[in-house]
C-alpha positions as CSV (number, residue, x, y, z in Angstrom):
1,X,-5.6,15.0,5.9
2,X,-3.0,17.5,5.3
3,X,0.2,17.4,3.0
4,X,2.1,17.4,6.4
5,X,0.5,14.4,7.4
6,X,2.0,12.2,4.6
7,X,5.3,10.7,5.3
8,X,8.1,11.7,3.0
9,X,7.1,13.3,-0.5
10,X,8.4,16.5,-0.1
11,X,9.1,17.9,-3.5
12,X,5.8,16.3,-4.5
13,X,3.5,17.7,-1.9
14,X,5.7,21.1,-2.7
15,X,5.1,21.2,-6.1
16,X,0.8,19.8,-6.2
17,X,0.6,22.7,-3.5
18,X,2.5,25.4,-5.7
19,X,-0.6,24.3,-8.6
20,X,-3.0,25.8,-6.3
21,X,-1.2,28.6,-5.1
22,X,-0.3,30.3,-8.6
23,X,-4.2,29.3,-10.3
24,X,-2.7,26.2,-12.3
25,X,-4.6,23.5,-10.7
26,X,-6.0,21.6,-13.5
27,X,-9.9,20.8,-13.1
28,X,-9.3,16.9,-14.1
29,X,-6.0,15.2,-13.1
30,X,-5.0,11.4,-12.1
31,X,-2.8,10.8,-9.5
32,X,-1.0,7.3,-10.8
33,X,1.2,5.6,-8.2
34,X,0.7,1.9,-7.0
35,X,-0.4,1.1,-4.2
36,X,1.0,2.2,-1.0
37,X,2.7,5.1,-2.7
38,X,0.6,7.8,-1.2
39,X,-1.7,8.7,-3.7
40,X,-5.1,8.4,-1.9
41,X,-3.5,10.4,1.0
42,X,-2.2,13.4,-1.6
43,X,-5.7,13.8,-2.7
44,X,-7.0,14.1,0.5
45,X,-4.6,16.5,1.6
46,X,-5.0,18.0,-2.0
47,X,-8.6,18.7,-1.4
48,X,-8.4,19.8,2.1
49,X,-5.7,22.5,0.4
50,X,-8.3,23.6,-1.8
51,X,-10.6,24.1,0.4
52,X,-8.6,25.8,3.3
53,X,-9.5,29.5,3.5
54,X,-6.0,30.7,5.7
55,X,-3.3,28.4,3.8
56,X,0.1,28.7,5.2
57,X,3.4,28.0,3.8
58,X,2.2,25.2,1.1
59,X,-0.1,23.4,3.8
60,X,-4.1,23.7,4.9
61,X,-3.9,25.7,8.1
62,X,-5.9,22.6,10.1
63,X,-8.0,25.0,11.7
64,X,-10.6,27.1,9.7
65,X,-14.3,25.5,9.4
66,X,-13.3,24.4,5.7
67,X,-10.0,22.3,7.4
68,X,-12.1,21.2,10.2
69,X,-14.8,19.5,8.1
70,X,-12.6,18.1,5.4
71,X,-10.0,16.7,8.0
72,X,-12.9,14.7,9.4
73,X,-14.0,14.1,5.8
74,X,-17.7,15.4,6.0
75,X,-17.2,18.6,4.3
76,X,-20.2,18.4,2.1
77,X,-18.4,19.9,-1.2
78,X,-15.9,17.1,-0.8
79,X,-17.4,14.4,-2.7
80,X,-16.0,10.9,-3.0
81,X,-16.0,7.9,-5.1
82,X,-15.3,4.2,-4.8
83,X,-15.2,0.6,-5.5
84,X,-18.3,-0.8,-3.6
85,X,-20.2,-4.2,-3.2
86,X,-23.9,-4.9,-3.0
87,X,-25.3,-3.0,0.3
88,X,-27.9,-4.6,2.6
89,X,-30.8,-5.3,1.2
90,X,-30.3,-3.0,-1.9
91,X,-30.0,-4.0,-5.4
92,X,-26.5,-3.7,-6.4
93,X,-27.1,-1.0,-9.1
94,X,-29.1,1.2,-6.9
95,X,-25.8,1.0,-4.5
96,X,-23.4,3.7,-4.3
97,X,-20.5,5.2,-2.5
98,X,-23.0,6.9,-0.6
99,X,-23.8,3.8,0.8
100,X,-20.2,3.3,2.9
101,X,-19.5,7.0,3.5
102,X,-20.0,5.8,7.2
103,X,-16.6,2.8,6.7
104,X,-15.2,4.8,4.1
105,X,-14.5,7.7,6.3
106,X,-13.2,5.6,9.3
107,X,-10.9,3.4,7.9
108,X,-8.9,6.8,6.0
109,X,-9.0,7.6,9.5
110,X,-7.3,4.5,10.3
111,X,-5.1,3.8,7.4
112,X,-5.2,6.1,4.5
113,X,-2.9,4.1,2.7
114,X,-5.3,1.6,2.0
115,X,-5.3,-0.9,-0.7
116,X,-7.8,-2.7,-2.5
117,X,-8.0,-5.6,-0.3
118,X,-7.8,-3.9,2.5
119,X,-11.0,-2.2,1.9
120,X,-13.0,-4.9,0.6
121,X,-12.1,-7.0,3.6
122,X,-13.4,-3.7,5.6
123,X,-16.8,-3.7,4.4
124,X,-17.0,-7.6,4.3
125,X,-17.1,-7.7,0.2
126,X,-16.5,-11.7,0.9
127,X,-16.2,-13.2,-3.0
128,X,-18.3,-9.9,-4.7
129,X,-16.5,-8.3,-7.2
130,X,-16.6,-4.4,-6.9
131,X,-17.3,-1.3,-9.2
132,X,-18.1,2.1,-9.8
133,X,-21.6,1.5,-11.3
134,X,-24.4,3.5,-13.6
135,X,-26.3,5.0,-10.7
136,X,-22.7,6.5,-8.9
137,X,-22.0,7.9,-12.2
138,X,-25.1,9.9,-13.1
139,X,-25.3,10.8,-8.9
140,X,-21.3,12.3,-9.6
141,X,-23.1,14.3,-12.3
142,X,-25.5,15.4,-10.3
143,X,-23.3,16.5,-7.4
144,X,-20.8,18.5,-9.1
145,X,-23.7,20.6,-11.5
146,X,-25.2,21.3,-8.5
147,X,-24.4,25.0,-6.1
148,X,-21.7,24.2,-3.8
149,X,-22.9,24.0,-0.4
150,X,-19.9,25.7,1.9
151,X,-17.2,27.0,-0.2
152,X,-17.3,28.3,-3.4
153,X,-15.2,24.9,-4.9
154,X,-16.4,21.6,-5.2
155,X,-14.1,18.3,-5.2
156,X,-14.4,14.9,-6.2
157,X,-11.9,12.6,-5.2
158,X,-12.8,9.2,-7.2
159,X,-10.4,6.3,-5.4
160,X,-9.6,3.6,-8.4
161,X,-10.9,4.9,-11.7
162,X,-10.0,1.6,-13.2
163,X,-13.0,-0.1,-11.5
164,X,-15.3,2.2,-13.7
165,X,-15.0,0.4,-17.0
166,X,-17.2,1.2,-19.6
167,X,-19.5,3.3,-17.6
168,X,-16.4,5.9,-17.3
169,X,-17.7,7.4,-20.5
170,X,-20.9,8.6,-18.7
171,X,-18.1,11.4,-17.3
172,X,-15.9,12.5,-19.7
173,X,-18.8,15.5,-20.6
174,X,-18.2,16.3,-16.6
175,X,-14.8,15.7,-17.0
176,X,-14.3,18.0,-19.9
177,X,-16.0,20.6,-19.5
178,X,-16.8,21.0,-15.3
179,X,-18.3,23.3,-13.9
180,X,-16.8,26.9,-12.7
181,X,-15.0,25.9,-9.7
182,X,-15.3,22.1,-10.1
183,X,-12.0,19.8,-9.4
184,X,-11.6,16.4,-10.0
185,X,-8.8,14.0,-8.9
186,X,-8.9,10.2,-10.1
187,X,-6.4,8.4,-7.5
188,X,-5.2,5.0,-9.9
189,X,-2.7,2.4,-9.4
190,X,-2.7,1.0,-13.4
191,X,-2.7,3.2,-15.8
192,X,-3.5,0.4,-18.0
193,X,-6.7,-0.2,-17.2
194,X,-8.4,2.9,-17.6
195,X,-10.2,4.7,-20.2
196,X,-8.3,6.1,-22.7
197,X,-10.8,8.7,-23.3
198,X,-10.7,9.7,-19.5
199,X,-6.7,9.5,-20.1
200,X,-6.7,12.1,-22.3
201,X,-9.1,14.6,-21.0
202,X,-6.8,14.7,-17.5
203,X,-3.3,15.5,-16.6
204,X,-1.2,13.1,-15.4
205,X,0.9,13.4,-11.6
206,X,2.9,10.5,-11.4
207,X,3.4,9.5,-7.4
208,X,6.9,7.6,-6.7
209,X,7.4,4.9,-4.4
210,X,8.1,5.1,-1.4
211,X,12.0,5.4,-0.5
212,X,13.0,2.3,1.7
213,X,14.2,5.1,4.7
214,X,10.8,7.0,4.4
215,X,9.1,3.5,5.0
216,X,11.5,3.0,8.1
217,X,11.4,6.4,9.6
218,X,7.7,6.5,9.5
219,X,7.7,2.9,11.5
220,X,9.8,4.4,13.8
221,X,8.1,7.5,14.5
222,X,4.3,6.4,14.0
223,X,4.8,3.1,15.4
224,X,7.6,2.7,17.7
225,X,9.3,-0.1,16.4
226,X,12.8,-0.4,16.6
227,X,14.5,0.8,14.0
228,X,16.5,-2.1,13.1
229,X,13.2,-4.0,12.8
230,X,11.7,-0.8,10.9
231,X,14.6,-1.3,8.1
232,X,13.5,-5.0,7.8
233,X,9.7,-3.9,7.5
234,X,11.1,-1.4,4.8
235,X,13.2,-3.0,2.5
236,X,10.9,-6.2,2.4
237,X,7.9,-3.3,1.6
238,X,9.8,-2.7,-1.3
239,X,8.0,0.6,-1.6
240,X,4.7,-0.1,-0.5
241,X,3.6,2.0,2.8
242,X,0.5,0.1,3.2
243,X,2.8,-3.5,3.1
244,X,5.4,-2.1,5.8
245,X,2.0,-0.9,8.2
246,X,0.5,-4.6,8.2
247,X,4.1,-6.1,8.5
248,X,4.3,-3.4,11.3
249,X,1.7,-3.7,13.6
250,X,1.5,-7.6,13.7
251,X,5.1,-8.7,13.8
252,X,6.4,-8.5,17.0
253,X,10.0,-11.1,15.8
254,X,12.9,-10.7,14.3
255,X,12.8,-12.4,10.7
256,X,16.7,-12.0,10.4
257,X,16.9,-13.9,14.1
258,X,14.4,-16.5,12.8
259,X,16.1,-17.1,9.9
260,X,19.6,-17.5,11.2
261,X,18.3,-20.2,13.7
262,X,16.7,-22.1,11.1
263,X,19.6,-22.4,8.8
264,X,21.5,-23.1,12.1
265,X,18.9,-25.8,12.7
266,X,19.1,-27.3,9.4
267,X,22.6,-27.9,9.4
268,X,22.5,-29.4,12.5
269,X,19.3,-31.7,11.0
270,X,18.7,-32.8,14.8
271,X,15.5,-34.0,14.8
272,X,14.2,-32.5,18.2
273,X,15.3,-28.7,17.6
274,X,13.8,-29.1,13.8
275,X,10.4,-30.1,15.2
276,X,10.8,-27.2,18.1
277,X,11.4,-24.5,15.1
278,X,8.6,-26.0,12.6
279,X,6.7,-25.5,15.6
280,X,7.3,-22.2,16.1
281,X,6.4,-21.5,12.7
282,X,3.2,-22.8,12.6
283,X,2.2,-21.1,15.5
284,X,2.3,-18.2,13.9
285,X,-0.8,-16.9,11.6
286,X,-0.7,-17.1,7.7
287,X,0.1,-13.5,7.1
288,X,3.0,-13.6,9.5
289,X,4.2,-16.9,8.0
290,X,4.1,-15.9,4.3
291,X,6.4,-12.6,6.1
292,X,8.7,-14.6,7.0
293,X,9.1,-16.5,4.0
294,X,9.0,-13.1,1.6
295,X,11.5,-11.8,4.0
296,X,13.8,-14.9,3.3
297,X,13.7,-15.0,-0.3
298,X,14.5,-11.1,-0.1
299,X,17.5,-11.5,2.1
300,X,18.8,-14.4,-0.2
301,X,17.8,-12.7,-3.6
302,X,20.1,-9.7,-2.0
303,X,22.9,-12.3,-0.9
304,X,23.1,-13.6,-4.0
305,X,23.6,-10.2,-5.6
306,X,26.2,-9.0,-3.4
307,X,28.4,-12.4,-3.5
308,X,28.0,-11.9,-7.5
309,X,28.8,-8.2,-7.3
310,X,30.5,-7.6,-4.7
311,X,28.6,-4.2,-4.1
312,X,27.6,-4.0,-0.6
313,X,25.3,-1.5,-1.4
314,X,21.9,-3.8,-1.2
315,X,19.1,-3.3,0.3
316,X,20.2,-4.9,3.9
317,X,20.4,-4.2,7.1
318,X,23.9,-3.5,9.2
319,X,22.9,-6.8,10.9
320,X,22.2,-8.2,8.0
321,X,25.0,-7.5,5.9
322,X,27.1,-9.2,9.1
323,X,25.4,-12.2,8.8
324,X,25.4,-12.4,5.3
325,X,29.1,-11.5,5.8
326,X,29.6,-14.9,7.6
327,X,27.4,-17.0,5.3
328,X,29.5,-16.7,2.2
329,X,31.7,-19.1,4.0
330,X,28.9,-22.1,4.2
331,X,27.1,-21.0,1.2
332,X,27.8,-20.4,-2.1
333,X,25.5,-18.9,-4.7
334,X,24.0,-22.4,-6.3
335,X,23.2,-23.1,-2.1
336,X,21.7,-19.8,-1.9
337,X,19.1,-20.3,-4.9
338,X,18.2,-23.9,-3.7
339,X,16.8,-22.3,-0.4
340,X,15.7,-19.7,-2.4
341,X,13.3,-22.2,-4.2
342,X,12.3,-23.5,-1.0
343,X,11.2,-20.4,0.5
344,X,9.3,-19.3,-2.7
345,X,7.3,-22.7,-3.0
346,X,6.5,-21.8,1.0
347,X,5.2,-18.3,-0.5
348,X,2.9,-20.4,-2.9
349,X,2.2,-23.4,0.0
350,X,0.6,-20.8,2.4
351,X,-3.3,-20.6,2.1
352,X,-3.8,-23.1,0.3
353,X,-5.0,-26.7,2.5
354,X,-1.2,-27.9,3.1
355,X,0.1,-29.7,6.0
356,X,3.0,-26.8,6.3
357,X,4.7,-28.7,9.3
358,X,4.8,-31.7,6.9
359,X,6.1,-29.4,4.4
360,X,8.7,-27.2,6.5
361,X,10.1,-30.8,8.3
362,X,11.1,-31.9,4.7
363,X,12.9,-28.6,3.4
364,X,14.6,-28.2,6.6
365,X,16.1,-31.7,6.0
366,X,17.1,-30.8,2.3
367,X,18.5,-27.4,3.4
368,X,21.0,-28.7,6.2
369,X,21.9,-31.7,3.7
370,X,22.9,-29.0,0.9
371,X,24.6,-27.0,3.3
372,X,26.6,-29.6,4.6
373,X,28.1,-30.3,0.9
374,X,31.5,-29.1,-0.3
């Protein structure tokens, strides 16, 4: 990956690429940024930088034999580290990252944005819990003493540091004192959780979130999706890059459209068109239903705060701030936080083994009857 490659991020990918141009790169640094802010995809397009013998104006050039290995994420002084599971028929602590190089390096090819989840459910983790164990550590050690193959640098880019624990401590010689040449970048979403010995032996690059029009323009331009649709996906992201791409690519409605019909419907409370709409809904999958209920309880949350306010500068769309425009006239703030309530216990309701067209008959019923009252 190269820093032009990352959506948005500018003055960051400016200023980690300016470290390498004047010889300040520090050998140990985390990169701290939750997830879906970008910080996987920085250190990938942080290593490729290092490594890129014809750099050109704060960017890998794409095309040298360093660029073309690392961009496919086999150059073999590139070394990474990750959460795993058990492999095969393996004993869990003689498993390493080693193990998934094969998954690893096609899903960053499909979605380096990546959380946690996302990559457990890749390599089928089912109810394991994963970690960086003993045997990755002392091979890590191994690696980066060793010559470099290629290049005369060597990189290891270690994905969630927090899943070390304990066994982090095995590093922090490494980590002190690397070898000549030897660069390491921890990628971590919670500060929190990791050592505070590896804390302190690395500098610190905090990555932001994501703006809401970064999230919308990349939608648009990576995606195709409307862009209307794209600022929904956004602002219901609320940051996170990875969030907006699963919203993205398996939501084909319109939450504001669903929405407005089923407050339409409510009020109404006409049995026939509530059981069409509950239908609807339960048609969809879980993911897409918990969507639309997260999207709800954003747009109401935002209502709310611009009836209180009357700052119209919230995170809504043009269509949305019509509609919410019109609703102050049928609903009032106490209104607002009773659906509110409903569409959070929804949030809660989905997965778990509820009848949700039970569940949605009975809140569209107690929606349209608090609508209806002065």
């Amino acid at each position: 990956m190269r820093f032009s490659d990352i959506t948005g991020k500018e003055e960051l990918k400016r200023r980690i690429a300016n470290t390498v141009d004047i010889g300040r790169l520090p050998h140990a640094q985390i990169l701290l940024g939750k997830e879906g802010s970008g910080g996987l995809p920085t250190a990938l397009a942080l290593a490729s930088y290092i490594m890129c013998e014809n750099k050109t104006d704060g960017d890998s050039c794409g095309h040298c034999s360093h660029c073309k290995k690392s961009l496919k994420y086999i150059h073999p002084d590139i070394h990474f580290s990750f959460p795993v599971v058990k492999f095969g028929d393996k004993k869990r602590e003689h498993t390493t990252s080693d193990d998934f190089l094969v998954k690893w390096r096609k899903i960053l090819s499909e979605n380096a944005y990546m959380g946690i989840g996302d990559w457990l459910e890749y390599i089928d983790a089912g109810n394991s819990n994963p970690n960086i164990n003993v045997k990755e550590c002392n091979d890590i050690m191994t690696k980066l003493n060793m010559m470099s193959y290629e290049s005369d640098k060597k990189v290891l880019v270690m994905w969630l540091p927090e899943y070390l624990g304990n066994e982090g401590n095995r590093l922090l010689k490494l980590i002190e004192e690397p070898t000549d040449n030897t660069y390491i970048i921890l990628v971590a979403e919670n500060q929190d959780l990791i050592l505070q010995t590896i804390l302190s032996r690395c500098q610190l690059v905090k990555i932001p979130v994501y703006e809401s029009n970064e999230i919308s323009q990349f939608l648009v331009d990576k995606y195709e999706i409307l862009k209307d649709k794209a600022d929904q996906i956004a602002n219901l992201a609320d940051g996170n890059i990875n969030l907006a791409i699963q919203i993205g690519t398996n939501e084909s409605k319109d939450f504001s459209d669903m929405l407005i019909t089923w407050l339409r419907v409510a009020y109404k409370s006409d049995p026939i068109e509530i059981n069409n709409w509950v239908s609807s809904v339960t048609e969809m999958n879980k993911d897409e239903q918990k969507n639309f209920f997260e999207y709800g309880l954003h747009f109401f949350r935002q209502f709310v705060f611009r009836m209180l306010t009357g700052n119209d500068k919230v995170s809504l769309t043009a269509k949305e701030l019509e509609i919410a425009g019109k609703m102050t006239s049928i609903i009032n703030a106490d209104k607002a936080e009773f659906i509110a309530d409903k569409l959070n216990a929804a949030i809660e309701c989905v997965g778990r083994n509820i009848n949700i067209r039970i569940m949605l008959y009975a809140d569209t019923l107690a929606v349209g009857d608090v609508i209806r009252k002065n």
